[in-house]
Each structure stands twice: as C-alpha cells, then as structure tokens.
KOLMITOR-122606 format. One record per residue (C-alpha): residue number from 1; residue in three letters; x, y, z. Coordinates in Angstrom, 1 decimal, always signed. Layout:
BEGIN
{atom NUM,ALA,{X,Y,Z}},
...
//
This chain:
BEGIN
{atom 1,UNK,{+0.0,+0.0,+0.0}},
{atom 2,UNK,{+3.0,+2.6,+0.6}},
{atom 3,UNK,{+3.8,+2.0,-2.6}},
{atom 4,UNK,{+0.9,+3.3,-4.0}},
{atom 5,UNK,{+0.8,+6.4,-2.2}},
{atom 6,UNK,{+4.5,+6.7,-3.4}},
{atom 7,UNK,{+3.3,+6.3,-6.9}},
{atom 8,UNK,{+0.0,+9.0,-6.9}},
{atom 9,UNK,{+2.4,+11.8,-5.3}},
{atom 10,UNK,{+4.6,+11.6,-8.3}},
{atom 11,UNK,{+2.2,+11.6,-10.9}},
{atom 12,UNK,{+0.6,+14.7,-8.7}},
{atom 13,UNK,{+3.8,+16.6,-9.3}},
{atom 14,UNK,{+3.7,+19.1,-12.7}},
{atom 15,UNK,{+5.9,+20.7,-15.2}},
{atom 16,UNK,{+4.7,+24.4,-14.9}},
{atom 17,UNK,{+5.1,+25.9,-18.1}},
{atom 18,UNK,{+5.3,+29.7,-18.4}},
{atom 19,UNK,{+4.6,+31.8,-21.6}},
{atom 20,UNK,{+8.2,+33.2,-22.2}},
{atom 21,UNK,{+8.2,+36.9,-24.5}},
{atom 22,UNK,{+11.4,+39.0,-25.4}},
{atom 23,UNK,{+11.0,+42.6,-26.1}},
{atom 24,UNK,{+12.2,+46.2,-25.8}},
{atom 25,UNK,{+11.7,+48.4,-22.6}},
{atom 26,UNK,{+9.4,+51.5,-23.7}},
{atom 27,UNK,{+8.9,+52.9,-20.4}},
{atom 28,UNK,{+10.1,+52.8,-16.8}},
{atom 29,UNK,{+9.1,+55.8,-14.8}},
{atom 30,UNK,{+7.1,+53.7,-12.6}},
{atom 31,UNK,{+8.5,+51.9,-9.5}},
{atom 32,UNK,{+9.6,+48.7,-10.0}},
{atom 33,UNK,{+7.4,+48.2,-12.9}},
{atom 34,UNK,{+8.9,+48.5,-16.6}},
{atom 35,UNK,{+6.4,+48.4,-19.9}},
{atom 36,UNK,{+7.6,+46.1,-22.8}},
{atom 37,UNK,{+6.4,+46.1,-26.2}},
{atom 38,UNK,{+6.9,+42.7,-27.9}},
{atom 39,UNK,{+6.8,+43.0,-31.8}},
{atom 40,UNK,{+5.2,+39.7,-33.8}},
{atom 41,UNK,{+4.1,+39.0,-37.6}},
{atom 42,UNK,{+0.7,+37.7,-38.1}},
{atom 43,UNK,{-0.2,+36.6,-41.7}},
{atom 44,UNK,{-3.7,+37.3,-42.8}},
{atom 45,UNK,{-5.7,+34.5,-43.0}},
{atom 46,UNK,{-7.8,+35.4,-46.4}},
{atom 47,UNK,{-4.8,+38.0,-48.2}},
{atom 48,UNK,{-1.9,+36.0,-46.8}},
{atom 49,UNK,{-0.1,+39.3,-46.5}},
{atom 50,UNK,{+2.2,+39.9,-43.5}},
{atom 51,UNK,{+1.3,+42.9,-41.1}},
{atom 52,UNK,{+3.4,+43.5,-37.8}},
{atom 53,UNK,{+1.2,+44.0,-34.5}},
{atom 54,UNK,{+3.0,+45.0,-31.4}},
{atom 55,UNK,{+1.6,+44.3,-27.8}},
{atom 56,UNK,{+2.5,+46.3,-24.3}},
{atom 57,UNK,{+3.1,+44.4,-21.1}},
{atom 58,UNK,{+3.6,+45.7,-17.9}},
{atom 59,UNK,{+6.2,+43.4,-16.1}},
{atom 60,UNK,{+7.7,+43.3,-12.9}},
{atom 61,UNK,{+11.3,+44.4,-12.2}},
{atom 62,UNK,{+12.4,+44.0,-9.0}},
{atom 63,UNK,{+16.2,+45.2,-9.2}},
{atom 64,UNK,{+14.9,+48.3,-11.4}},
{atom 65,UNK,{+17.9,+47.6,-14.0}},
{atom 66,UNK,{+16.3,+47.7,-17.2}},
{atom 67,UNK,{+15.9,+51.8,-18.9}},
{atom 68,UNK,{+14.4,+52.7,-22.0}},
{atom 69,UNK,{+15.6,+50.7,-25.3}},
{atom 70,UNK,{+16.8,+47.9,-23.7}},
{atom 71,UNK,{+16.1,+43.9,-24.3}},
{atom 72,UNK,{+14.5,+42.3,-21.7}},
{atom 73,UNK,{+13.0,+38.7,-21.6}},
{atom 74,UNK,{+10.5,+37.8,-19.3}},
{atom 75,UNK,{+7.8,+35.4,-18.7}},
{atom 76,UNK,{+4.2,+35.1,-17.0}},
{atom 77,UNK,{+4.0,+34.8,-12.9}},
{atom 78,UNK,{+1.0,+35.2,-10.6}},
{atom 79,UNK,{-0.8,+38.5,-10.3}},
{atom 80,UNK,{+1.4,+40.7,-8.6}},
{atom 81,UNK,{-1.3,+44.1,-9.6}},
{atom 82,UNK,{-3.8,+44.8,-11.5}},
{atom 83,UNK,{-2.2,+45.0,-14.6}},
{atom 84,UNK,{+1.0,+42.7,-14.0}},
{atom 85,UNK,{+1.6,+38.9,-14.7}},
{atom 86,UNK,{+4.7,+39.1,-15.9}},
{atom 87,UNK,{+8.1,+39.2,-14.1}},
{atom 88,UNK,{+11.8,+40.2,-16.0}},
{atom 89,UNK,{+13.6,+37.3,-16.4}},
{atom 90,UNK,{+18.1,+38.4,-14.4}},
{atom 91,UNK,{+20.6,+36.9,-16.7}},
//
C-alpha cells in the first residue's frame, strides 16, 4: 500500500510551463514596474499578406535595472497588480 501512495504523489507533481516573451523596454518611470512592447508577424488568414502587430506588457522588475531601449525577456508569474503577470527574467 506505501507504494501506492508513493506512486500517486509523483504523478501529482507538474511541469509548470510559463509563456516566455522578449521585447524592448518602452517605459520605466514607474517603480519597480517597466512596460515592454513585444513585436510579432501575423499573416492574414484570407490576403496572406504579413502585417506586424505590437503588444505592451507591464512586467515586474524588481532590481529596477532595465531603462528605455533595452532587451529584456520575461515570462508570466502570478498576479502581482492589476495590470501585471509578468516578471523580467536576471541573466
């Protein structure tokens, strides 16, 4: 019977897997808090032309490193405010 319970706690166990973006810093006036803008290429699906779209995330940086221009890479973490989810990922 130990075994079994041995057994159901490692299958209980998950890989988390986190959405993982790389973009440039466009703003970090706030406190701890820099906003990213992550560039992507979407094809349309009837024209097949390409068009660029470009999405802003707020993301959490602790260490306030990061200034304007810079590359950052980050990925998704719990809420820590309303509007971030995402946290900078140190090299």
């Amino acid at each position: 019977m130990n075994n079994n319970k041995t057994q159901t706690n490692k299958e209980n166990t998950k890989d988390i897997i986190r959405k993982r973006f790389e973009g440039e810093v466009v703003s970090n006036k706030s406190d701890k808090t820099i906003v990213v803008k992550v560039d992507r290429v979407r094809i349309h699906p009837k024209y097949q032309k390409r068009y660029a779209m470009s999405t802003k995330y707020q993301v959490h940086d602790e260490k306030g490193v990061y200034n304007e221009g810079d590359k950052v890479s980050f990925v998704e973490c719990r809420p820590i405010s309303k509007n971030k989810r995402w946290r900078v990922l140190y090299n």
